[in-house]
TIGU-751323 format. One line per 2 residues: number of its first residue (from 1); their letters; for each residue x, y, z of N, C-alpha, C. Coordinates in pm, 1 decimal. Each point is the difference from the previous one (the first is absolute). Example, Ala and Ser with C-alpha at 12.3 -4.5 7.8 and 13.67 -1.06 7.14 Angstrom:
BEGIN
1	AS	1319.0/-569.0/780.0/-89.0/119.0/0.0/90.0/120.0/0.0; -35.0/105.0/-72.0/82.0/119.0/6.0/-77.0/109.0/73.0
// end
This chain:
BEGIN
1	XX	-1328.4/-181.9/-203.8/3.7/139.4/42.7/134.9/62.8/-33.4; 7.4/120.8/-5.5/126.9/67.5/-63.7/36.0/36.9/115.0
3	XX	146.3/-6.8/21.9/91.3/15.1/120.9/86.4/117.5/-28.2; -24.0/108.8/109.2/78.1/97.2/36.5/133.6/29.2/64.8
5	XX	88.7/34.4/-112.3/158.7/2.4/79.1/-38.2/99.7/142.1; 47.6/-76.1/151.2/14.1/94.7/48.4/168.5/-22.8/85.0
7	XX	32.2/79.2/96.6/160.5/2.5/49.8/-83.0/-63.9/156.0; 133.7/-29.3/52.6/-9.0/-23.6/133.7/122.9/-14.3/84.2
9	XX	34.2/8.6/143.5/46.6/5.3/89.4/-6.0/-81.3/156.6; 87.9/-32.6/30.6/2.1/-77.2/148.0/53.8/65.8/74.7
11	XX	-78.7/35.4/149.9/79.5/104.8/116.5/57.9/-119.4/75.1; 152.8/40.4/61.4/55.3/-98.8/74.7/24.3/55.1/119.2
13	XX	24.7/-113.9/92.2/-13.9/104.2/126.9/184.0/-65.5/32.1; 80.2/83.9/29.5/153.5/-57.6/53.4/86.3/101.6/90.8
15	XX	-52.0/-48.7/109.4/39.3/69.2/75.9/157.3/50.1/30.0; 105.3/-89.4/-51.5/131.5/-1.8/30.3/47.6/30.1/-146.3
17	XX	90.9/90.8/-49.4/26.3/88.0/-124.1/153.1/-101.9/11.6; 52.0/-25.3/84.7/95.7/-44.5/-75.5/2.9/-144.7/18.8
19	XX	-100.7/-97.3/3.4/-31.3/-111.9/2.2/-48.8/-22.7/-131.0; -115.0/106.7/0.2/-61.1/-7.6/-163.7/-87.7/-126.4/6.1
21	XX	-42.1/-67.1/122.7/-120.7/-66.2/-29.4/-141.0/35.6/45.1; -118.5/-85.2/-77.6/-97.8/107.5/-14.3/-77.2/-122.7/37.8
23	XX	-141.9/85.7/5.3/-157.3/-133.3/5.0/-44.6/107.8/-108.9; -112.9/-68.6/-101.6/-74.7/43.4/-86.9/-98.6/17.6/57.1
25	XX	-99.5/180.6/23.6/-93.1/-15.1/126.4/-134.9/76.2/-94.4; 41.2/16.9/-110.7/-127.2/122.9/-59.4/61.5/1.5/-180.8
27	XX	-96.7/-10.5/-62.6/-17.6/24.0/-151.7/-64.9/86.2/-53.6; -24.8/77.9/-120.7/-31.3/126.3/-67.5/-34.4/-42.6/-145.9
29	XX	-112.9/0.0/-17.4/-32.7/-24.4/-187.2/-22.2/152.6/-33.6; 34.1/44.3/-75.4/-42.5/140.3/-105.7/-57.9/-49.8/-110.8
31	XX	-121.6/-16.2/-70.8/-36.9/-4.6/-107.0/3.7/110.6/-87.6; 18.1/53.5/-104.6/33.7/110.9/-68.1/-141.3/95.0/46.2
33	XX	-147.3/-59.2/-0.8/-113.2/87.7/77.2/-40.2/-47.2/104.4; -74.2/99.3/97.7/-90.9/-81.0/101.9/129.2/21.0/129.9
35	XX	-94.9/-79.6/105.9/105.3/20.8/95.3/119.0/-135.5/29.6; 86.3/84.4/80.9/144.4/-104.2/36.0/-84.9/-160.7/77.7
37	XX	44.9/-63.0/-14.1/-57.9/-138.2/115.4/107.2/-24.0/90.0; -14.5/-29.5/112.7/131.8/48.3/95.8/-59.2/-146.8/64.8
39	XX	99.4/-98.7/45.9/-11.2/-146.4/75.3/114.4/35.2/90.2; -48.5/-46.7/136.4/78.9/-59.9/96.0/-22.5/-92.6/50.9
41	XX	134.4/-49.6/59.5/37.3/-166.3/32.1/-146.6/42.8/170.9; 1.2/-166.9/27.9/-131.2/-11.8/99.8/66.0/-60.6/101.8
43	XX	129.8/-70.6/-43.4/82.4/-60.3/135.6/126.2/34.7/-29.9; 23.3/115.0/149.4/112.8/34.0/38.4/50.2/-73.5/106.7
45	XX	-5.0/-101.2/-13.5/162.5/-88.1/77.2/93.2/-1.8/-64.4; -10.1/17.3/-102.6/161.5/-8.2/-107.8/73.6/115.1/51.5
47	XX	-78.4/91.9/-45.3/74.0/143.5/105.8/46.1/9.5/111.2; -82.5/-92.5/116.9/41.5/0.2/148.2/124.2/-58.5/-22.5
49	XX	5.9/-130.8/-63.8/113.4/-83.8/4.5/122.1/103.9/-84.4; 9.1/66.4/-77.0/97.5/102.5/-53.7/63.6/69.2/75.7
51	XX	-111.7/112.8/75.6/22.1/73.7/119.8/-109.7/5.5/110.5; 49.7/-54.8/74.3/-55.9/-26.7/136.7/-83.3/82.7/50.1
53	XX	55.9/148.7/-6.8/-43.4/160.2/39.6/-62.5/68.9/-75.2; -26.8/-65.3/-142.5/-107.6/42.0/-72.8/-118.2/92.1/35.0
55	XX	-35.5/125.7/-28.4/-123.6/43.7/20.8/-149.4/-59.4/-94.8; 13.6/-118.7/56.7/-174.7/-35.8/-73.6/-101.3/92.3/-26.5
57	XX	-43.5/95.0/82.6/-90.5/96.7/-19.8/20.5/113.4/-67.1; 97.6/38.6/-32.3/31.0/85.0/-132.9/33.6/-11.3/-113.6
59	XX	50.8/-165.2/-6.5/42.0/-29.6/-135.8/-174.7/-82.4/-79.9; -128.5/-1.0/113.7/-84.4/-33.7/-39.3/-77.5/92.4/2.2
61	XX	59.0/100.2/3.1/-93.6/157.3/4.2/36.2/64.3/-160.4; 113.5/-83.3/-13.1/54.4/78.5/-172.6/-104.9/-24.2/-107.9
63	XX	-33.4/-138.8/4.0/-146.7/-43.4/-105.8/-64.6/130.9/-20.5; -121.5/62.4/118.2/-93.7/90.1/-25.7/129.0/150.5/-67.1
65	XX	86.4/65.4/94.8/83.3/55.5/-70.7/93.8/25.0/-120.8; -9.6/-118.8/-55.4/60.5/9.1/-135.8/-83.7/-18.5/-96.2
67	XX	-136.3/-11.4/-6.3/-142.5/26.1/-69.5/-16.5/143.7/16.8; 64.9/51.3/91.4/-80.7/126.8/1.8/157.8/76.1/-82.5
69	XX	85.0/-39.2/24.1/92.9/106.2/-94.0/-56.2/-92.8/-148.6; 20.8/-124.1/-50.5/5.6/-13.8/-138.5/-138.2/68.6/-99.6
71	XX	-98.3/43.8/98.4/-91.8/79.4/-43.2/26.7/110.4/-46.9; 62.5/90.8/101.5/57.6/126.7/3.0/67.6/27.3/-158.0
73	XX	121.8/-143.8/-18.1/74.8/5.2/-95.7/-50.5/-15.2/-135.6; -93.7/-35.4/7.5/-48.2/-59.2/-129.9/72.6/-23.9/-111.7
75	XX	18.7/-118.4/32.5/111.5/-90.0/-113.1/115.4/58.9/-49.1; 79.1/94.2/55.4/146.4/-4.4/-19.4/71.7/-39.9/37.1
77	XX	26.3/-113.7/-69.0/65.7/-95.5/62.8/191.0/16.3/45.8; 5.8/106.7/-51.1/159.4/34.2/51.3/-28.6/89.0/199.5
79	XX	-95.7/67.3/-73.3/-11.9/107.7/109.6/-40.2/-95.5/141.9; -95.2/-104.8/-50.1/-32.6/-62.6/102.4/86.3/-100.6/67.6
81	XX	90.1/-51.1/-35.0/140.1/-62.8/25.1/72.8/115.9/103.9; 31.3/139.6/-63.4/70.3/88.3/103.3/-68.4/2.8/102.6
83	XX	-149.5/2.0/-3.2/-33.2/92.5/149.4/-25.0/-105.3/89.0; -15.9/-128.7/-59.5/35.6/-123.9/109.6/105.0/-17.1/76.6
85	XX	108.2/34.7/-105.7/125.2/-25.2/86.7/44.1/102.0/77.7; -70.6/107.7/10.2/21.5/143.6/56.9/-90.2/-30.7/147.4
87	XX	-145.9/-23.8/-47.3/-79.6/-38.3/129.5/-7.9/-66.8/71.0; 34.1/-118.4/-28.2/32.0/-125.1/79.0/172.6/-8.5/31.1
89	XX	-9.0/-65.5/125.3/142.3/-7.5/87.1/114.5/-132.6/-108.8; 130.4/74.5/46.3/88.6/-83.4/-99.2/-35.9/-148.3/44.5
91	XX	-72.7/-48.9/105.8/-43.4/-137.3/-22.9/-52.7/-72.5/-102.1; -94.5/116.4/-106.2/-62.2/-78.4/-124.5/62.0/41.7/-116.1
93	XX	1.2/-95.4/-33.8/44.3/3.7/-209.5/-78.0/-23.9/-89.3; -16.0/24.8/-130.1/-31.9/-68.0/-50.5/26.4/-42.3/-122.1
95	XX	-44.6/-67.1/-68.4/47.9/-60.5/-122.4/11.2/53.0/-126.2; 54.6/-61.1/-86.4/-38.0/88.4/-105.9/-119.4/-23.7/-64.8
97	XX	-23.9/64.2/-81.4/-170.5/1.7/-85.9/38.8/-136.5/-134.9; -85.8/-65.8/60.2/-20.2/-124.5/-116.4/-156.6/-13.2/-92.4
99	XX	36.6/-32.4/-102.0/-139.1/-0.4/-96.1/-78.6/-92.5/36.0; -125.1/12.9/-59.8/-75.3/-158.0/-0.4/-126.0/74.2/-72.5
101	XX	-80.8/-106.1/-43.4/-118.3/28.5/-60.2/-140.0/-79.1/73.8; -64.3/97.0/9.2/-125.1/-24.4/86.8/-127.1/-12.0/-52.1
103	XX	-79.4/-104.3/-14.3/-142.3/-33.8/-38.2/-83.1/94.3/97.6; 1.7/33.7/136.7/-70.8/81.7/113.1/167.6/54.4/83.7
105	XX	-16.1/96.3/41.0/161.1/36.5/72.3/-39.4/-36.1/127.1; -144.8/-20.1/50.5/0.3/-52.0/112.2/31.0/-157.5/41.2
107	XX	-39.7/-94.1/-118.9/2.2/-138.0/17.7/190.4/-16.0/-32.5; 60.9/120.7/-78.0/123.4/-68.5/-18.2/95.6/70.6/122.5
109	XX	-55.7/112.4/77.6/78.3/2.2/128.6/-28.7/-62.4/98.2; -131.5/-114.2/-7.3/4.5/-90.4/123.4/123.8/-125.4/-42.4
111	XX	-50.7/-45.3/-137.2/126.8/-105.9/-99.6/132.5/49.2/93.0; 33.8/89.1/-43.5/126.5/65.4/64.4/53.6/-7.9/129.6
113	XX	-121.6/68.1/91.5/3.5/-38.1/120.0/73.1/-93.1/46.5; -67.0/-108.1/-36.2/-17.2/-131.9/30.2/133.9/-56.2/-32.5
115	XX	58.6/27.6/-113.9/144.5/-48.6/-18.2/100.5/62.7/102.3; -26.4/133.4/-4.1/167.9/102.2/100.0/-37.0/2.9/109.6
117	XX	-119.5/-35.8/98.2/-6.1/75.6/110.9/-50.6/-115.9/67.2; -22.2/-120.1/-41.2/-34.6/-146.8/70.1/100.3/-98.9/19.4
119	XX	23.1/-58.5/80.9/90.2/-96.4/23.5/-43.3/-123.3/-39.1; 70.6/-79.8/-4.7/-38.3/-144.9/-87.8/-54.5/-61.9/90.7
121	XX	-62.6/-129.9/-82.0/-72.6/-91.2/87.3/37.0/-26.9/115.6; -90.4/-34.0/88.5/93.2/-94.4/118.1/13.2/-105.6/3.3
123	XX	-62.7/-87.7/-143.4/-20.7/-136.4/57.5/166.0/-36.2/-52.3; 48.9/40.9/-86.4/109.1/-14.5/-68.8/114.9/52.7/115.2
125	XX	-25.2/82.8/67.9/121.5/38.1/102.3/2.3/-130.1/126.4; -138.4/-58.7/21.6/11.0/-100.3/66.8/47.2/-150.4/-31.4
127	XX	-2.7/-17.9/-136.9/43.2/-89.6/-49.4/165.3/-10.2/23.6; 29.5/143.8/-22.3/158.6/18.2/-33.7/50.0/-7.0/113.4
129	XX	-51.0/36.6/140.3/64.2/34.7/103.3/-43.6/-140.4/112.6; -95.0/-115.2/-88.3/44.0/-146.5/84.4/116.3/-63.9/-21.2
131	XX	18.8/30.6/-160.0/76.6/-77.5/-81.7/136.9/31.3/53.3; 43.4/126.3/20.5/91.2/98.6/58.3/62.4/-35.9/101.1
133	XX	-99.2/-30.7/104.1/-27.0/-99.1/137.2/59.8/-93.2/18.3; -38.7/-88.4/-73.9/48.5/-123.8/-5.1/195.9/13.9/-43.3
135	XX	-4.6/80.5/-112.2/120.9/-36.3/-20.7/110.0/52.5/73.7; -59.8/117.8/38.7/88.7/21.1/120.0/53.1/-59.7/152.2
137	XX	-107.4/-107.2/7.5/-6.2/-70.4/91.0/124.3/-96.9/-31.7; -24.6/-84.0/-97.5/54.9/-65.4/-113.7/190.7/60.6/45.5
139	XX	2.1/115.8/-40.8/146.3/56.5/-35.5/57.0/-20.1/132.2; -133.0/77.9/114.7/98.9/34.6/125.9/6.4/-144.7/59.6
141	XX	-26.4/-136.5/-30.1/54.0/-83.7/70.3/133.7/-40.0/-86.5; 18.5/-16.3/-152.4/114.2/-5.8/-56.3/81.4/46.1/33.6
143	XX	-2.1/156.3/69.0/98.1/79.1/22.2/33.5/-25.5/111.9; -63.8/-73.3/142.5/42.8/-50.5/114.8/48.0/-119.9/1.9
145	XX	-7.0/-80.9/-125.8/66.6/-112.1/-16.7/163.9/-5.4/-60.6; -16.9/145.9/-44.1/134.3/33.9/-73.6/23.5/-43.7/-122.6
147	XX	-89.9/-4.6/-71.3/19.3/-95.9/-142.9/-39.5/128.4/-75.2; -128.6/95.0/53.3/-71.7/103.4/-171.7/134.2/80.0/-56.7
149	XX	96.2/16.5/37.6/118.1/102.6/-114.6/45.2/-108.1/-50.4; 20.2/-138.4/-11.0/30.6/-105.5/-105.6/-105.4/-82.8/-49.6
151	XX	-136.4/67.3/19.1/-105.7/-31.0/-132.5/27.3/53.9/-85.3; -92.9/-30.2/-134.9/0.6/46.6/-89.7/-171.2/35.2/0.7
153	XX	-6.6/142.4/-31.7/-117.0/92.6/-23.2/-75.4/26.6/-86.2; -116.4/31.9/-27.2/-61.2/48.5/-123.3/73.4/-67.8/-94.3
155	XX	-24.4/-175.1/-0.9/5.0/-14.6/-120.4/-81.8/-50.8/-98.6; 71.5/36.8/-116.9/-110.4/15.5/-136.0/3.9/-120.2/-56.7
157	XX	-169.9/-53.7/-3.0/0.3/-47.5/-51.5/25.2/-42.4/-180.7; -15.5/94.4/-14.7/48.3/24.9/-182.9/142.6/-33.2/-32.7
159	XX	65.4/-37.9/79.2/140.3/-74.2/-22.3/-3.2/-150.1/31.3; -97.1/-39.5/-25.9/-57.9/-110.2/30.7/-108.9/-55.2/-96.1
161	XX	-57.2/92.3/-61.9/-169.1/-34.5/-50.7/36.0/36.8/-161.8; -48.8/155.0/4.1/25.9/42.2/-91.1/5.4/170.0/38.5
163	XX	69.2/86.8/-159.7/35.0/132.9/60.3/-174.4/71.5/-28.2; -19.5/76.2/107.5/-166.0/112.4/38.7/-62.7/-79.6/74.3
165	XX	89.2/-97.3/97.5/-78.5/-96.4/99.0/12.4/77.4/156.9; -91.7/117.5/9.1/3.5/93.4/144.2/-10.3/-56.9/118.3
167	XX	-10.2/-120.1/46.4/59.6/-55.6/114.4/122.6/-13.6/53.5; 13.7/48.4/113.0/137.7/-51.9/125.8/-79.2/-42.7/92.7
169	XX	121.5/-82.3/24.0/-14.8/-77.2/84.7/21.5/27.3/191.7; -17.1/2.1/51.2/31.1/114.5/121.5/180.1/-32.0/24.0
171	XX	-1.6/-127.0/77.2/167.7/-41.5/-18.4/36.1/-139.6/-3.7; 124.7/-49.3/28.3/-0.9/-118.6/1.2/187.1/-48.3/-22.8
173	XX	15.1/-163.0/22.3/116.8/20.2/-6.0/35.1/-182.7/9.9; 100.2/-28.8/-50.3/44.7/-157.7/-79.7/91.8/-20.4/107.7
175	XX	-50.7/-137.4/50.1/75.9/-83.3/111.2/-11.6/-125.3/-103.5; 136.6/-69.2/24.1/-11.5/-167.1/-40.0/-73.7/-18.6/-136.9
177	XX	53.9/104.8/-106.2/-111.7/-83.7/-90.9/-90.9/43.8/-31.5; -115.1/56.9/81.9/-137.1/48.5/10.2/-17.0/126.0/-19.6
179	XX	-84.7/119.0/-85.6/-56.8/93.5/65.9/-74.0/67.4/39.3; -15.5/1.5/109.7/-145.9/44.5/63.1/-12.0/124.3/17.8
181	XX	-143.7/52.8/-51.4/-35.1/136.7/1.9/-114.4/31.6/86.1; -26.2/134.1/79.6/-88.4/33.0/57.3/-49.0/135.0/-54.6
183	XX	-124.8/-23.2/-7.1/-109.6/103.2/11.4/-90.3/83.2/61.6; -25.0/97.2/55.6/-128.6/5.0/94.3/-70.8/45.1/-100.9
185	XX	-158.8/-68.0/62.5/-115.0/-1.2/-105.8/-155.2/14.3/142.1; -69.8/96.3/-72.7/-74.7/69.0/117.7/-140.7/-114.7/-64.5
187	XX	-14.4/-126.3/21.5/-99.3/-79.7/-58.0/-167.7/57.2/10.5; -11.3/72.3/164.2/-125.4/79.6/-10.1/-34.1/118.5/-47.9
189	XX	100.8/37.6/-10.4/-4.8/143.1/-101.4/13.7/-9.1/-168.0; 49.0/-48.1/-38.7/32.8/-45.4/-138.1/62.3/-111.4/-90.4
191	XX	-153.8/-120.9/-25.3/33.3/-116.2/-25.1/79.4/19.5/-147.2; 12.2/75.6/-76.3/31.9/7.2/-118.7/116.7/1.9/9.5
193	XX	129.6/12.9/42.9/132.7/-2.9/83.1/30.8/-128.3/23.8; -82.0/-79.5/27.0/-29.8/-163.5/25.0/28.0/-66.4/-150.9
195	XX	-60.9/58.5/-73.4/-57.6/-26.2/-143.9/139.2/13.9/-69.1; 48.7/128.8/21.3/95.5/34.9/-108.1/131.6/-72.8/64.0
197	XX	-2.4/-80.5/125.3/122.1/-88.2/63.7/12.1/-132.4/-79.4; -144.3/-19.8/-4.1/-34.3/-147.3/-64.5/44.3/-32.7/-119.9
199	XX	-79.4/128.3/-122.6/50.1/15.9/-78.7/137.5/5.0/-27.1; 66.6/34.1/47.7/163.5/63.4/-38.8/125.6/-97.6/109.2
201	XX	-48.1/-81.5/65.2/78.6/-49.0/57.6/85.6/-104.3/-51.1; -146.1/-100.7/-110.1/104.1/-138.3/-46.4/107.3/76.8/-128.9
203	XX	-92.0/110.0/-64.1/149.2/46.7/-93.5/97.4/56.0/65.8; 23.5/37.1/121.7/80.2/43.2/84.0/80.6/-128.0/10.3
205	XX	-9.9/-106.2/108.2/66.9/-118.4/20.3/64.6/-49.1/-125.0; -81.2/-35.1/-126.2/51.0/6.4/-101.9/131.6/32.1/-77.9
207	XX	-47.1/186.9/-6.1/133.9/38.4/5.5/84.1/9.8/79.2; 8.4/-25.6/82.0/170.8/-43.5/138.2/20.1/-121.3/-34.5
209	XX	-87.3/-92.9/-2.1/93.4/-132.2/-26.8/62.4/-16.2/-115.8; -57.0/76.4/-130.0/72.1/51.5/-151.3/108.9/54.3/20.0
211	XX	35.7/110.8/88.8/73.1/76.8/-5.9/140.4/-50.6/129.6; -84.1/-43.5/101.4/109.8/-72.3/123.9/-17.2/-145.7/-20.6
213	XX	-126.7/-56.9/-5.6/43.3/-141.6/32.3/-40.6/-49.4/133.6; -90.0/130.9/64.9/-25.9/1.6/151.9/-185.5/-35.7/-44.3
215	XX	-45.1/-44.8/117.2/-143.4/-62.8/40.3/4.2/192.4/63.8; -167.7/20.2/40.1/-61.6/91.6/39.3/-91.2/-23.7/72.5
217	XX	4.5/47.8/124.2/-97.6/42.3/88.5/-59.5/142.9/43.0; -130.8/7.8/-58.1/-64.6/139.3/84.2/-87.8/-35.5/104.9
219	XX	20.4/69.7/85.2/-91.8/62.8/107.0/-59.2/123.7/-5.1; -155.8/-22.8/40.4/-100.0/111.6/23.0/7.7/88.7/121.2
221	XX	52.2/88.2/85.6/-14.6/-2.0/106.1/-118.0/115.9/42.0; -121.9/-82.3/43.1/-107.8/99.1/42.4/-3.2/60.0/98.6
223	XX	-165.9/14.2/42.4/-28.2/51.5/119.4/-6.8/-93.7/82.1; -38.0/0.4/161.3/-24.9/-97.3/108.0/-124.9/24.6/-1.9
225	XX	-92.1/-90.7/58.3/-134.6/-63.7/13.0/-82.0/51.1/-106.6; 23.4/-44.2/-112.7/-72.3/22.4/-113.3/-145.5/-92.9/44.4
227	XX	-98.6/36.9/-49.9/-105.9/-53.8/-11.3/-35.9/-127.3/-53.8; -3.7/-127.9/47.1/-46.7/-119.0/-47.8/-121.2/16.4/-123.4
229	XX	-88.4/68.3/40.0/-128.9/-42.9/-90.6/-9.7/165.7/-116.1; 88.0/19.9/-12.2/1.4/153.5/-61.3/5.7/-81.2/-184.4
231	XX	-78.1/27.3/-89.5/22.0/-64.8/-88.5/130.8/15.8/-119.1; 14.6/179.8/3.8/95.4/45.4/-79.0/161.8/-76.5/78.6
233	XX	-8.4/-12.3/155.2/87.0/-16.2/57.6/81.6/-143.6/-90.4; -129.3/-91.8/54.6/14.3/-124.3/-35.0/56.5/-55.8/-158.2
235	XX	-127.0/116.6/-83.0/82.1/-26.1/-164.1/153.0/49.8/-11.8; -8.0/95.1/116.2/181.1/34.3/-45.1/110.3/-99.4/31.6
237	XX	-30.6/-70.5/122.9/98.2/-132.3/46.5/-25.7/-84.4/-77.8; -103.8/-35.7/-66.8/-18.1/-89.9/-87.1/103.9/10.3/-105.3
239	XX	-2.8/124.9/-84.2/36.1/44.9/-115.4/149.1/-59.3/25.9; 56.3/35.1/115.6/167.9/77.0/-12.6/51.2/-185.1/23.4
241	XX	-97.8/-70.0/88.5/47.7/-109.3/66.1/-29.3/-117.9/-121.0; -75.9/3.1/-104.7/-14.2/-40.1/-149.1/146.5/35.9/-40.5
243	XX	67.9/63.8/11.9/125.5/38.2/-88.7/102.4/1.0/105.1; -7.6/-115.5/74.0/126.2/-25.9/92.4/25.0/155.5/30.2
245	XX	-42.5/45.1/73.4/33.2/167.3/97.2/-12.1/-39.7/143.3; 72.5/-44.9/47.6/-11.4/57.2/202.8/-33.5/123.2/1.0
247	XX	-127.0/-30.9/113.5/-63.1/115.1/51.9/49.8/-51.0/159.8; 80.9/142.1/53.5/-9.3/27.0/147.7/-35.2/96.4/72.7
249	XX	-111.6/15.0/95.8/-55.3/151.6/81.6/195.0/22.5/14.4; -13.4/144.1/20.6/104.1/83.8/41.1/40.8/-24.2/114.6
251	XX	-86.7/-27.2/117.8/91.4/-99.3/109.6/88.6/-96.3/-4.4; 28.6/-98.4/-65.7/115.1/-72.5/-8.3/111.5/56.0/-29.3
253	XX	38.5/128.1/-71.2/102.0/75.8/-55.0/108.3/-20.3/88.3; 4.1/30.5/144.5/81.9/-44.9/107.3/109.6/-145.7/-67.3
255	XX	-99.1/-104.1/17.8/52.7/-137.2/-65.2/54.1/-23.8/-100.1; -91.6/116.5/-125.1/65.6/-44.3/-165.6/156.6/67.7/63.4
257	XX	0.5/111.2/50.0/141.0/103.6/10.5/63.9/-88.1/73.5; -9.4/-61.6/58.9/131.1/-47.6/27.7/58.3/-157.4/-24.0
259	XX	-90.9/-51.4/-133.9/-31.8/-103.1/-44.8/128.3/74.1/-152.0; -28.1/110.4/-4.2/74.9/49.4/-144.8/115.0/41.7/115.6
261	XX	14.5/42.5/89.3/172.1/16.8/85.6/93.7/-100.1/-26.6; -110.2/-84.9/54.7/100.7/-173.9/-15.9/50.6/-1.9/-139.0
263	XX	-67.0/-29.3/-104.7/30.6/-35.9/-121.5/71.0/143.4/-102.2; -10.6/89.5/77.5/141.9/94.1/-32.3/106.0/10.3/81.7
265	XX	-19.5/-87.6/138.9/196.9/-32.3/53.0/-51.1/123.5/72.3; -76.5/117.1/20.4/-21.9/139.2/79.0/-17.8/-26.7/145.2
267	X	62.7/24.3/66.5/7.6/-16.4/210.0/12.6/-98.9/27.2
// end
């Protein structure tokens, strides 16, 4: 099918002018004929969470109202830019006019939609925010042990492996000889994290004993009461514990911290 250049636009809603931050709440296709396609977002919590005092019921009253001016306007697209920003309160902005080409202008302002005015998955925010969990757990007992400002952080493995090797390591730090590194790794949320430890660990050890002359120890540090009979669970302890990896739930952290006090001379 032959695709029609048409322009388009994103309304933002930002309530604070000299903050200058916004939520993306409403989109605008103009196809050169025919009418405007106008999308708005379907979940306003992003907004609540922006501004608290938000008027929900007028900024979801703009949809039917801004169909009824882009009618009015019929496709001038300068003119219709002014009388937005004239009619609507300095709370909304909007963007500038970007191209695109459209097989239907309706199927490519839902496309659209769907990119500016949706928030990302959740399964991926939950993944990020066990993993998150843990390591924070992780830090704040280091930091009551008095040892985390004489770790060493985010380190890369690619000084170790080889260079475009995107792993760090969370932290870690050389007593006697040895050095042992810790990780937090969310095993029920994402066994593949498991995978890429396994993978990358013996060229890790590798390179330190090349480079120091030191033996290597990693630790996994998970969640608490992981599931016995969970299968992904199980292939992941398998995986990491195949490649010499200690796995410890995040409860012991207490013990490792002050197991690394001792062997840094700290309290």
């Amino acid at each position: 099918m032959t695709k029609t250049p048409c322009k388009f636009f994103v309304l933002r809603y930002a309530p604070d002018a000299v903050k200058n931050e916004f939520i993306n709440i409403g989109l605008v296709l103009l196809p050169p004929a025919g009418s405007a396609q106008v999308r708005f977002t379907h979940d306003w919590s992003r907004v609540r969470c922006l501004d608290p005092e938000a008027d929900l019921e007028v900024l979801q009253a703009l949809e039917s109202d801004l169909r009824e001016k882009l009618h009015e306007m019929n496709g001038d697209h300068d003119f219709i830019l002014r009388r937005i920003q004239d009619s609507f309160s300095n709370a909304l902005q909007t963007s500038e006019f970007q191209a695109c080409l459209a097989e239907s202008p309706a199927s490519e302002a839902d496309e659209l939609a769907h990119l500016y005015l949706e928030r990302p998955k959740r399964r991926q925010s939950r993944t990020l925010s066990t993993r998150q969990a843990i390591f924070q757990r992780m830090r704040s007992e280091f930091e009551s042990a008095g040892v985390w400002p004489v770790l060493r952080k985010e380190i890369a493995a690619s000084e170790y492996t080889r260079n475009g090797d995107p792993l760090k390591i969370d932290c870690g730090y050389s007593p006697n000889g040895t050095v042992k590194l810790f990780h937090a790794v969310s095993l029920q949320s994402d066994v593949n994290v498991a995978k890429v430890l396994a993978f990358s660990f013996p060229q890790i050890a590798e390179g330190i004993r090349a480079a120091q002359g030191k033996q290597t120890q990693l630790t996994a540090v998970v969640e608490d009461g992981l599931p016995e009979d969970d299968e992904a669970v199980h292939y992941a302890r398998e995986t990491l514990s195949q490649h010499s990896i200690a796995i410890v739930p995040v409860i012991q952290m207490p013990e490792i911290a002050r197991t690394a006090a001792q062997e840094l001379g700290i309290g």
